[in-house]
N, C-alpha and C positions, 0 to 999 in steps of 0.2 A: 551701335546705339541701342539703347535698352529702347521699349515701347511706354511710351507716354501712359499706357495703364497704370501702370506703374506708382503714379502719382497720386491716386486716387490716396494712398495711406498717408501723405505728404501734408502736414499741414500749412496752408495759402502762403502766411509771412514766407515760409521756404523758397516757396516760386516765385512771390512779387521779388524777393530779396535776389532772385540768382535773375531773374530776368532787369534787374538794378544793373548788375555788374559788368554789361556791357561786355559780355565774353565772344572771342572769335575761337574757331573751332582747334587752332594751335594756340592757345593761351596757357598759360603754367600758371595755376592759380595754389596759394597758403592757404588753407580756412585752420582757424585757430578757436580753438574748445568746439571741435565736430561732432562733440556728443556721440549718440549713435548711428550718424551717418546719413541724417536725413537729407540735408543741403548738398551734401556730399555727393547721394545720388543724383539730385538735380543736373548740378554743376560739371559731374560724370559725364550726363547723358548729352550735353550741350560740347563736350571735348571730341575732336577726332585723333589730332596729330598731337594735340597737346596733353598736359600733365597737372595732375589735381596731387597735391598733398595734404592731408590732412591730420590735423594733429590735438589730442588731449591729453590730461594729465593722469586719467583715469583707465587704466589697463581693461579694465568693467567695460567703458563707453568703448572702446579700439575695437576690443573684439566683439560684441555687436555693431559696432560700424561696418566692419570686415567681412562679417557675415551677410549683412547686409547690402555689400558692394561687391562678393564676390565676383559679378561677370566684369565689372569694369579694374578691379585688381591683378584677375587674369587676364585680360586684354591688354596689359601695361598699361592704361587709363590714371590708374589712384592708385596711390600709397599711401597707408593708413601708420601712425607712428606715435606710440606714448611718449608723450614728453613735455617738458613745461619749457615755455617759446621762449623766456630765455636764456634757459640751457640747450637748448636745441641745436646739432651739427647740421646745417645747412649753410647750401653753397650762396655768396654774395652774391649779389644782382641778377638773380636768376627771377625772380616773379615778375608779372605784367600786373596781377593782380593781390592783394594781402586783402582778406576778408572774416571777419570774426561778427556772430552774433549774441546779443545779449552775452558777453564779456566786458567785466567792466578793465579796460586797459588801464586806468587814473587811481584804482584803487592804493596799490604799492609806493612803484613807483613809474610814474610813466615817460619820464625822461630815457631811461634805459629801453624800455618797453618799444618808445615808437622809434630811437637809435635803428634798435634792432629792425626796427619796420623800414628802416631807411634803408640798411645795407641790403637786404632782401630784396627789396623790390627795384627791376631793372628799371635804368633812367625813361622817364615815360608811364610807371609803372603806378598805379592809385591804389589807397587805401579805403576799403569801402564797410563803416562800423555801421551793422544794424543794432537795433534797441526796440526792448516791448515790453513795459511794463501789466503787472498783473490790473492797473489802473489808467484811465483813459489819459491821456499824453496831448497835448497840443506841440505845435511845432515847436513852439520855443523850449522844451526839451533838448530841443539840437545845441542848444547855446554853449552851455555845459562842456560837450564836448567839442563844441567848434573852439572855445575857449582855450582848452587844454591842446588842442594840437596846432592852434599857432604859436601858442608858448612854446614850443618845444618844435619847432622850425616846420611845418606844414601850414597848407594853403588851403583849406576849405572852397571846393569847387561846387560844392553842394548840397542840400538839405531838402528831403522829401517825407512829409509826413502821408502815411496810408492807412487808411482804413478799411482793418481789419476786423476781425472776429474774435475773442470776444474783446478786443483792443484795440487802437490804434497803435504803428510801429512807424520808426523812424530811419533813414539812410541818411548817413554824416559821409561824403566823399570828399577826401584829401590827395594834395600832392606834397610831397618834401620840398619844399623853399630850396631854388637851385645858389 
């Protein structure tokens, strides 16, 4: 494990959002658009036995990610991966966890989007969408997306508004409709 100094470069959404997802220290967790690896490292430093992938569209974002993650990469910790999620080769029901920030899933299309979020994530396995607008949010922001993933077979287990800096953010948890 890396030392919690560490965090100090971390901005707060990062760690309320990873201390959200409710990780054990073998969890195989997705984070989807990781940017430059901020969350990343959180998420990392919370892994022992288990496995972080982390994936962008952006070659630019991977390799400061990577950079950025190099002691949990060489650890076998994290793999860092350009790719757009759904073209992505990954194995079916391998995650506990699927987590993306401020990525809007709904844009496109999101029938395919959260498909893919289904085969992914082992039975048991939740989907945890954060959100942070550049303007202040009340919770009913979550609607939106709670909206969108029962249409498309998820169960919304939960909806947490936080207050943050210089915003308030939001956590949308789902499960796939068995």
């Amino acid at each position: 494990m890396v030392n919690d100094k560490t965090y100090t470069a971390i901005p707060k959404r990062f760690i309320w959002a990873v201390d959200m997802l409710e990780l054990q220290p073998c969890h195989r967790v997705l984070e989807i658009g990781c940017g430059v690896g901020l969350m990343a490292e959180v998420i990392s430093n919370k892994l022992e036995d288990g496995k972080l992938v982390a994936m962008d569209k952006s070659s630019f974002m991977i390799e400061k990610a990577k950079l950025r993650n190099k002691p949990f990469i060489a650890a076998g910790t994290a793999a860092f991966l350009t790719a757009d999620f759904l073209k992505a080769d990954l194995q079916r029901s391998t995650f506990d966890t699927i987590t993306a920030f401020n990525l809007n899933f709904f844009r496109k299309d999101p029938a395919k989007v959260l498909q893919r979020v289904k085969q992914f994530l082992k039975p048991g396995g939740k989907l945890f969408i954060f959100f942070q607008n550049p303007y202040e949010i009340t919770i009913s922001a979550a609607d939106l997306i709670a909206e969108k993933l029962s249409a498309h077979g998820f169960t919304v287990v939960g909806t947490t508004l936080k207050e943050l800096s210089p915003t308030s953010a939001i956590c949308v948890v789902a499960v796939p409709e068995v």
